[in-house]
C-alpha positions in Angstrom: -18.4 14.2 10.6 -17.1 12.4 7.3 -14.8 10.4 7.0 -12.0 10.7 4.4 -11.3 8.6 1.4 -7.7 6.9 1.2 -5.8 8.2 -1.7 -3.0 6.9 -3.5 0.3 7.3 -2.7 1.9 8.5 -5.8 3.2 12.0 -6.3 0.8 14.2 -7.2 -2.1 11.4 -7.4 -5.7 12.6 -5.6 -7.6 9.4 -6.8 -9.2 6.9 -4.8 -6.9 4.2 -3.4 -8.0 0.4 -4.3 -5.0 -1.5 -3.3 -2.6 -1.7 -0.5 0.9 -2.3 -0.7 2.6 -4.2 2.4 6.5 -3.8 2.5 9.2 -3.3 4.3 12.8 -2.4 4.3 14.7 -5.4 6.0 17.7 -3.0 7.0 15.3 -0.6 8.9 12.4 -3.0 9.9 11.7 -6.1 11.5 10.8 -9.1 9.3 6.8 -9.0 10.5 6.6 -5.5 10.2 4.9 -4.3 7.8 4.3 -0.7 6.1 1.9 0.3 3.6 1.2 2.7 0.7 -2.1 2.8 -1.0 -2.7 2.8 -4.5 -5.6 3.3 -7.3 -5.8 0.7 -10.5 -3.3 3.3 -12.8 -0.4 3.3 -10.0 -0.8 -0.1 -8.6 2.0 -1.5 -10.6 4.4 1.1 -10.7 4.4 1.6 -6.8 4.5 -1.9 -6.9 7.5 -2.0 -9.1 9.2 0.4 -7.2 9.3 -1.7 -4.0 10.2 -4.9 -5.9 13.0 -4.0 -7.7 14.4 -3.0 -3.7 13.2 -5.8 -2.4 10.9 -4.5 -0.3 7.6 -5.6 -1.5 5.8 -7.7 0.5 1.8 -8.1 -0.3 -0.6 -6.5 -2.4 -3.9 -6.3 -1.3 -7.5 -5.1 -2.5 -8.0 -2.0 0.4 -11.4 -3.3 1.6 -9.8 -6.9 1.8 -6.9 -4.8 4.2 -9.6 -3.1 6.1 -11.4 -6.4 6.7 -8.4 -8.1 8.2 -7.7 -5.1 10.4 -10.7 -5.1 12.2 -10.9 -8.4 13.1 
């Protein structure tokens, strides 16, 4: 069985994910929690100006640097 690449989360965007994107909305979540979008090199700083400008950027992270900390 294979396993699937992450993609990026933009619309309309099949490429490889590279980065992960930690937020969260302070008026939905609480302050540790953490959600995530993935992004490849040509989104990363769109997504990640997206979430800024609300405030809700957190972290951004190389994906096999996320992966690593998860499974420890």
């Amino acid at each position: 069985m294979s396993e699937e690449k992450p993609i990026c989360s933009a619309k309309g965007c099949r490429a490889d994910a590279v980065w992960v994107l930690a937020w969260n909305n302070p008026k939905l979540h609480t302050p540790e929690r953490r959600k995530t979008w993935l992004a490849c090199e040509e989104h990363r700083e769109h997504l990640s100006q997206f979430l800024g400008v609300r405030g809700f950027l957190k972290d951004v992270v190389p994906l096999n640097e996320w992966d690593s900390a998860a499974d420890s």
